[in-house]
Each structure stands twice: as structure tokens, then as C-alpha cells.
C-alpha positions as a Python dict, from the first residue, in 0.01 Angstrom:
ca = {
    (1, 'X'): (0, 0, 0),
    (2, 'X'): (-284, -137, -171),
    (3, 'X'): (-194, -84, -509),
    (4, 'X'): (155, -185, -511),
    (5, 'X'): (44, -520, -365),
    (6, 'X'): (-208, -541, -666),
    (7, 'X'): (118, -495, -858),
    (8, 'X'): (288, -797, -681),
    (9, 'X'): (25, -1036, -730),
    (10, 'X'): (9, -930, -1118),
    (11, 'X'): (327, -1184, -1155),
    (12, 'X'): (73, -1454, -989),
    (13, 'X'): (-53, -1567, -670),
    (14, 'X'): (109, -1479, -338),
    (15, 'X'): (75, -1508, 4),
    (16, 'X'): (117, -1173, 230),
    (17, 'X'): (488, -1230, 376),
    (18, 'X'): (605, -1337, 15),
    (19, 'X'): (455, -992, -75),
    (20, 'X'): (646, -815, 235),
    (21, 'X'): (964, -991, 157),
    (22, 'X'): (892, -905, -237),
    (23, 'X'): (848, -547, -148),
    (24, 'X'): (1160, -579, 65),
    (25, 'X'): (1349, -711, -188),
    (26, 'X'): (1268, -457, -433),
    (27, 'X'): (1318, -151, -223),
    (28, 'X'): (1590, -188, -26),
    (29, 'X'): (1640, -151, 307),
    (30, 'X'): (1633, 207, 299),
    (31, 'X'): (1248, 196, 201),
    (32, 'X'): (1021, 217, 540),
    (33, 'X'): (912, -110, 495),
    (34, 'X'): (529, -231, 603),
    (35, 'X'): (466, -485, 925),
    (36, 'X'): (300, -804, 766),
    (37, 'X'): (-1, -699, 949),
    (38, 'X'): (-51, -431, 792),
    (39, 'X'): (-32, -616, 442),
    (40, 'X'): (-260, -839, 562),
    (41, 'X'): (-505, -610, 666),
    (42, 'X'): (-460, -438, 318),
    (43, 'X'): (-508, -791, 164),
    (44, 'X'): (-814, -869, 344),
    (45, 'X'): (-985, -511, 218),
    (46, 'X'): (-848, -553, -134),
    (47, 'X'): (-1031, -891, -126),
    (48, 'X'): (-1373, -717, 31),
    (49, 'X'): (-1338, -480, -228),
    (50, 'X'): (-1331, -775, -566),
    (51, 'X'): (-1000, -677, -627),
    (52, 'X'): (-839, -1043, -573),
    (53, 'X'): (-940, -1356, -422),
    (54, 'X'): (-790, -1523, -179),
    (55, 'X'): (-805, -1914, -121),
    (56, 'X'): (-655, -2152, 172),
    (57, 'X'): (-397, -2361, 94),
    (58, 'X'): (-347, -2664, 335),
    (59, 'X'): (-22, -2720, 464),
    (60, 'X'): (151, -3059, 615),
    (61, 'X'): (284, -2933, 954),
    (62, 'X'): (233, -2593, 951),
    (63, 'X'): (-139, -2358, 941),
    (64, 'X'): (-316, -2343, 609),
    (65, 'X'): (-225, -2037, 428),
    (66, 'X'): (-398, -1827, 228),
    (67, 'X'): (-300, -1679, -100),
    (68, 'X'): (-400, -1432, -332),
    (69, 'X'): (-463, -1388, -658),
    (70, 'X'): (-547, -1120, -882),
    (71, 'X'): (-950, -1054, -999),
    (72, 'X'): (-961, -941, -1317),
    (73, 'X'): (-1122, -579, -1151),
    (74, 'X'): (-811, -581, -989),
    (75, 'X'): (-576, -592, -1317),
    (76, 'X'): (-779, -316, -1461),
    (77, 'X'): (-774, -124, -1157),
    (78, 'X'): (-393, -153, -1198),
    (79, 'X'): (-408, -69, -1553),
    (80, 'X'): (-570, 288, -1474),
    (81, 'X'): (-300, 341, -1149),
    (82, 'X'): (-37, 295, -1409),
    (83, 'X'): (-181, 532, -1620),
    (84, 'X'): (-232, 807, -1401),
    (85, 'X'): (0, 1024, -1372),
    (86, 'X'): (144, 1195, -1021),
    (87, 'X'): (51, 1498, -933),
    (88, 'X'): (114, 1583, -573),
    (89, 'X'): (224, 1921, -482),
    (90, 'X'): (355, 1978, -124),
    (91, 'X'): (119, 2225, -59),
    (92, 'X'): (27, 2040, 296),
    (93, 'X'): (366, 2053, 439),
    (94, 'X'): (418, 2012, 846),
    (95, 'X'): (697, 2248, 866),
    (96, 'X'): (547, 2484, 605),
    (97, 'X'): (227, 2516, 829),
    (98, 'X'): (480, 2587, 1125),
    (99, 'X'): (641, 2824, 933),
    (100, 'X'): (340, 3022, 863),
    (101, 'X'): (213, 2988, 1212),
    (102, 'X'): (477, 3085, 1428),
    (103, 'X'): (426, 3436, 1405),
    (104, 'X'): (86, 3462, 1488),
    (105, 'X'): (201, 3255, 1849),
    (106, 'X'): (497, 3383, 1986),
    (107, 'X'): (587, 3036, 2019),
    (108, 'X'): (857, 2989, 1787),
    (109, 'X'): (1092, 3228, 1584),
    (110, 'X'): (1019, 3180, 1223),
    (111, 'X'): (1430, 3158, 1087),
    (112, 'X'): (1537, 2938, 1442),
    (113, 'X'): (1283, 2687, 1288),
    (114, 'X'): (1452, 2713, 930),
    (115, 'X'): (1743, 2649, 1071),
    (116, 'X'): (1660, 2360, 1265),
    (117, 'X'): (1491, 2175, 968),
    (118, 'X'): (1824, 2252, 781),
    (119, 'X'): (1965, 2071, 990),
    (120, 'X'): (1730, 1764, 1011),
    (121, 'X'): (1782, 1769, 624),
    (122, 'X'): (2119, 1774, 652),
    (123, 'X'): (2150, 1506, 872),
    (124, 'X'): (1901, 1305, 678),
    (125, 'X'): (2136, 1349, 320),
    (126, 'X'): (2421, 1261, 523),
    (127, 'X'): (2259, 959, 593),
    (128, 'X'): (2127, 870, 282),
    (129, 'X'): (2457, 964, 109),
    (130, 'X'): (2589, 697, 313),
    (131, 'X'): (2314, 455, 226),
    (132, 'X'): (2399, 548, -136),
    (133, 'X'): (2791, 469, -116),
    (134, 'X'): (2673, 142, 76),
    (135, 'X'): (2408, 8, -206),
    (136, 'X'): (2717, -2, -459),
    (137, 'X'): (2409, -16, -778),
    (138, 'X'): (2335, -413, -625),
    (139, 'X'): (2013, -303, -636),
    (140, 'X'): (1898, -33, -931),
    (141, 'X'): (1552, 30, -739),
    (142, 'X'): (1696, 96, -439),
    (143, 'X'): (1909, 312, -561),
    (144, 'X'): (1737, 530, -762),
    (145, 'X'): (1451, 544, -453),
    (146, 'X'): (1777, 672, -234),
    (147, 'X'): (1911, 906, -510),
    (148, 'X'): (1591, 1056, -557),
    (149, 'X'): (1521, 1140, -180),
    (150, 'X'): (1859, 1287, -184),
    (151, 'X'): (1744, 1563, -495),
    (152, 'X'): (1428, 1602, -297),
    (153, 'X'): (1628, 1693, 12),
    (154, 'X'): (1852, 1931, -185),
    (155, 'X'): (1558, 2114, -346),
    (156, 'X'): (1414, 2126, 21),
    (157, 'X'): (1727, 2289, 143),
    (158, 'X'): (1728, 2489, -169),
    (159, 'X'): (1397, 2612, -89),
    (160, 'X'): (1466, 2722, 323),
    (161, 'X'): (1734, 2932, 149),
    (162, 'X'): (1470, 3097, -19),
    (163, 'X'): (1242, 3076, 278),
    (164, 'X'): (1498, 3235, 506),
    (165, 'X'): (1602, 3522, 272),
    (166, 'X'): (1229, 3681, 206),
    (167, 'X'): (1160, 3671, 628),
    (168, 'X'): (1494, 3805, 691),
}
């Protein structure tokens, strides 16, 4: 969360729900999206931390408010997340772990379990599918967030196949 509200406040100053309904905006509906207080909490360490500033703007009949702006360690913090590239194998996976593990209890047969999350990722593509007829391209981010959790389901499903025909 932090460093995609550093990339919000890169267009200029902000206060936190303009950054939630910004990050709404952007991602759709089909995007988990953050409670306020969470960006607010994220807001108030990014500001610890020299990344921006924040100052209080006075308001007529409502609280002041406070809004951020980017510090210049911020941008070039930024600057080196956009460089980076991702590199984030699924080697830490929940249902991998179980996989391994269920042997070794007697607490769970190892292909029951495969077939179970089959059909949580089943369900899941069904729903997204849905999501994806829905979004008719309104919104290109969106979209392409949905279409791409739908290829990572398929290659998931893809790999229980494999999964399921080395135990069997």
C-alpha cells in the first residue's frame, strides 16, 4: 500500500479518501480495496518515514483536513520501485504447504485436497469471468487486473493437473 499511494500523490497533493476513492477508481471494483484507515495509517508512517509531508488544511464547516504531498525522498523512492523489477515466485504457497504436509498427518488425503482447491479455482474464474463480461473494457485497468487473475487461475489449475498426476 505504501508505494502505490506514493504513486497517487506524484500527480500532487491529496488527502487519504481522495487517495482511496483514486485507488478505487483505478482498479475497479473487483480489486480488494483498502479501509481509509488503513491508508491513513500508511500515510501517517510514510510521513514518519520523510517520504511526504502532510499539512492541515482548515475547512469552513467541516474538520481541518490534512493533505499530503510528495518529499522529494519520496519521488526518488518511487523512481527505484518503478525500476525494480518483480520477482516473486510462489514458492510460499498455503495450499502447496498443505499439500506437502498431509501425508506426514493422516489428516487429509493429498488428491481430496487437489480436488477441492480445483474447485475453489473454478468457482473463483467463474466469478471473475463474470466480472470480465460485466466491465465491458469501461475501465482498461480493471480489466486487465481481472484478465490477468483469470491466466493466473488457469495456470493454477494447470498446475493441480500436474500435481494430481505425479501423486496418483
Amino acid at each position: 500500500m505504501r508505494l502505490p499511494l506514493l504513486a497517487l500523490l506524484a500527480r500532487g497533493p491529496a488527502h487519504g479518501y481522495e487517495l482511496k476513492q483514486d485507488l478505487e477508481q483505478l482498479l475497479g471494483a473487483e480489486y480488494p480495496q483498502p479501509n481509509v484507515g488503513q491508508i491513513y495509517v500508511t500515510l501517517g508512517r510514510l510521513e514518519k518515514s520523510g517520504l511526504i509531508e502532510g499539512e492541515e488544511v482548515a475547512q469552513s464547516s467541516r474538520p481541518n483536513k490534512k493533505v499530503y504531498r510528495l518529499t522529494d525522498a519520496g519521488r526518488e523512492a518511487l523512481q527505484v520501485w518503478f525500476e525494480e523489477t518483480s520477482d516473486e515466485p510462489r514458492v510460499r504457497d498455503d495450499f502447496f504447504m498443505k499439500l506437502a504436509l498431509a501425508p506426514r498427518t493422516g489428516l487429509a488425503d493429498q488428491i481430496a485436497l487437489i480436488n477441492k482447491q480445483r474447485r475453489q479455482y473454478l468457482n473463483t474464474m467463474r466469478n471473475l469471468s463474470k466480472l470480465a463480461a460485466a466491465d465491458n473494457r469501461e475501465n482498461p485497468i480493471a480489466h486487465l487486473l481481472v484478465e490477468g487473475a483469470i491466466l493466473h487461475l488457469q495456470a493454477d489449475l494447470d498446475w493441480l493437473e500436474r500435481c494430481q498426476e505425479e501423486l496418483e
